[in-house]
N, C-alpha and C positions, 0 to 999 in steps of 0.2 A: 817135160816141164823145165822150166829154166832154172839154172843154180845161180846161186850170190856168191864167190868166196868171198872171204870176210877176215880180215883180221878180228881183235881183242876189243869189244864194244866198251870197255874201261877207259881204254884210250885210242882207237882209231877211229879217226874224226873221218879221213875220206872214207870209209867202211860205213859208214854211216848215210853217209849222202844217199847214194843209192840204194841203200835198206829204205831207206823215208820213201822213196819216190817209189818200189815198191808197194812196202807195205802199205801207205796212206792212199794207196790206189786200189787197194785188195786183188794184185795181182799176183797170182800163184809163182812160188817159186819155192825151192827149195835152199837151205842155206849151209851152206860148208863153209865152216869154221878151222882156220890153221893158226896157231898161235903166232904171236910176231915175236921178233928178239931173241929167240932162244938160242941155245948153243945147239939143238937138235940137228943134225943133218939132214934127217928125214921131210921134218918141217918145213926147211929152203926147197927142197926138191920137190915137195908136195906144192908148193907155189910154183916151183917151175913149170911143173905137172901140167895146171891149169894156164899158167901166161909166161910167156920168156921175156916177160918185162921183172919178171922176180917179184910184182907188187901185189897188192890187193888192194882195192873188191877188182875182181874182174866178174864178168856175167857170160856163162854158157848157154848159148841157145842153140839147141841140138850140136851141127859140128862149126858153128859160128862160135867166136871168143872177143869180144870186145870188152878192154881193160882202158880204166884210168876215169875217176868218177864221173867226172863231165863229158865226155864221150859216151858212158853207160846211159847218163838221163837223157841224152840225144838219141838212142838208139832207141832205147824203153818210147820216148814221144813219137818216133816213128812205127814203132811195134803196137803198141796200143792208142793210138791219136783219140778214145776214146774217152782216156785219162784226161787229155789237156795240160800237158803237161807244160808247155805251152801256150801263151794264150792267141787266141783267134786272128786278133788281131794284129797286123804284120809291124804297127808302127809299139807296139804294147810289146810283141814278141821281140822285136831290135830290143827294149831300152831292157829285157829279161834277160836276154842271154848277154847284152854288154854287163851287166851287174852280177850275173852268175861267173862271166870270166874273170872279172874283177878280183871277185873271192876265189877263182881257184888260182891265179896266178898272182894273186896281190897278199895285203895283209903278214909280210914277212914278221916284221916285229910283236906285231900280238901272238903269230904262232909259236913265236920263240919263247917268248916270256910269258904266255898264259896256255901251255901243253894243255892237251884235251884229258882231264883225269877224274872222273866221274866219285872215286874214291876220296877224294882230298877234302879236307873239310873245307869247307865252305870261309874266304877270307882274301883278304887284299892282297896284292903283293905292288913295290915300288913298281911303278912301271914307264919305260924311259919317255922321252917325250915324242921319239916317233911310235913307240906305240900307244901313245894319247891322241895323237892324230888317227891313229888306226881306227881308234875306238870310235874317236865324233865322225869319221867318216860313214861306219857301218851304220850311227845311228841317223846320220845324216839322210840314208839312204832307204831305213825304216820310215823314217819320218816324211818322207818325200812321197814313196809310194803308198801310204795310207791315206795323205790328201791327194791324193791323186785317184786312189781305187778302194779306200778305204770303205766308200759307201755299198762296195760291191761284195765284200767280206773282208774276214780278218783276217789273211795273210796279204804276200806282199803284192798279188797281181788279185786279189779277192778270192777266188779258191785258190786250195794249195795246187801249190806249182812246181814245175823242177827248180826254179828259183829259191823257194821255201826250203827244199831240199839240200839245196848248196850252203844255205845260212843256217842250217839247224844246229852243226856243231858249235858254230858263235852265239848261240844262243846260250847252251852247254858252261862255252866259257866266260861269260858275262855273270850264268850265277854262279858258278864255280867258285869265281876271283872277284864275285861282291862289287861288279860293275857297275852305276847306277845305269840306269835306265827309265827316264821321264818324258812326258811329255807325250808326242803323238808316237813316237818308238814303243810306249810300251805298251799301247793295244797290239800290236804284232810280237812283241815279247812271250806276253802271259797268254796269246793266241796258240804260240809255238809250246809253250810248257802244257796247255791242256790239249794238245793232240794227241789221240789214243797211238800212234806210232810210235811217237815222241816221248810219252810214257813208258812203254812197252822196251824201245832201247834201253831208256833208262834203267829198269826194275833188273833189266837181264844184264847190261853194265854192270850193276851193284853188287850181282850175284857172282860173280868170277872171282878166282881166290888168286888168281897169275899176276905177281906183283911184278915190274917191268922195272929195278932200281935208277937208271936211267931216267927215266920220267919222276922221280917222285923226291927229286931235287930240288923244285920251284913249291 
């Protein structure tokens, strides 16, 4: 069976990506959990253990190890093409995986100033004006693929997809930090909050008592 490690579902956002893509597939896995941040020694080694990139999620598939979330939903779409993780089509599948790079290598400013924190209460925070741009880009890009495939379903390629996956944690922080969100963005919004995976992080996020003080600054 395949493992997930996983950092703190409270606040690791890439830990997340690939639990979604995952579970919203009902692909069996098992999930090993290592706490993040600690002073633990054992903890860091336990990471090493599984990837000598020191990170998490990474995915064990017997004595294969592929680490760093957007590489895992490329491997998962090749391991199971039955998911779709993906979509079919090759010109639909470019403008997926250009928008899934996007968010993993873009959005600096939002990730600084709106940390993934499942805990915080729910509320605004100033936020600079490059990450105002961050935000109308994301929804930009909601709103774009819903006239585009929206008639096909409510995520972003119409079934969920590894794409859905990569934006789940912006979705996180949108309500987190009382983001508005209108218009044709927010059928893919309130799409992403009632997904049973989506749910299921959340419940189990809440449930963690490991307060990270670093994070719980903003």
């Amino acid at each position: 069976m395949l493992k997930l490690v996983i950092g703190n579902k409270n606040y690791s956002s890439w830990s997340m990506r690939p639990w979604l893509a995952l579970r919203a597939n009902d692909i069996p896995f098992e999930e090993v959990f290592i706490p993040l941040y600690t002073d633990d020694k054992a903890d860091k080694d336990r990471i090493l253990g599984y990837s000598r990139a020191g990170k998490v999620p990474a995915l064990i598939d017997g004595d294969l190890t592929v680490w760093d979330s957007l590489s895992i939903v490329e491997y998962l779409a090749e391991r199971f093409p039955q998911s779709r993780l993906w979509p079919d089509d090759r010109a639909r599948r470019a403008h997926a995986r250009s928008i899934s790079a996007e968010m993993h290598s873009g959005f600096i400013p939002l990730r600084n100033e709106c940390g993934m924190n499942l805990h915080r209460s729910v509320g605004p925070v100033a936020l600079s004006d490059d990450a105002r741009a961050n935000v109308a880009r994301v929804l930009e890009i909601w709103s774009d693929c819903y006239r585009r495939y929206g008639k096909e379903g409510p995520f972003l390629f119409g079934a969920f997809g590894g794409t859905d996956a990569m934006y789940g944690p912006v979705v996180h922080r949108f309500r987190t930090y009382a983001i508005e969100v209108t218009g044709d963005a927010r059928h893919y919004y309130e799409a992403m909050l009632a997904l049973p995976a989506f749910q299921q992080w959340t419940r189990e996020g809440l449930a963690e008592t490991l307060v990270i003080e670093k994070f719980e600054t903003v």
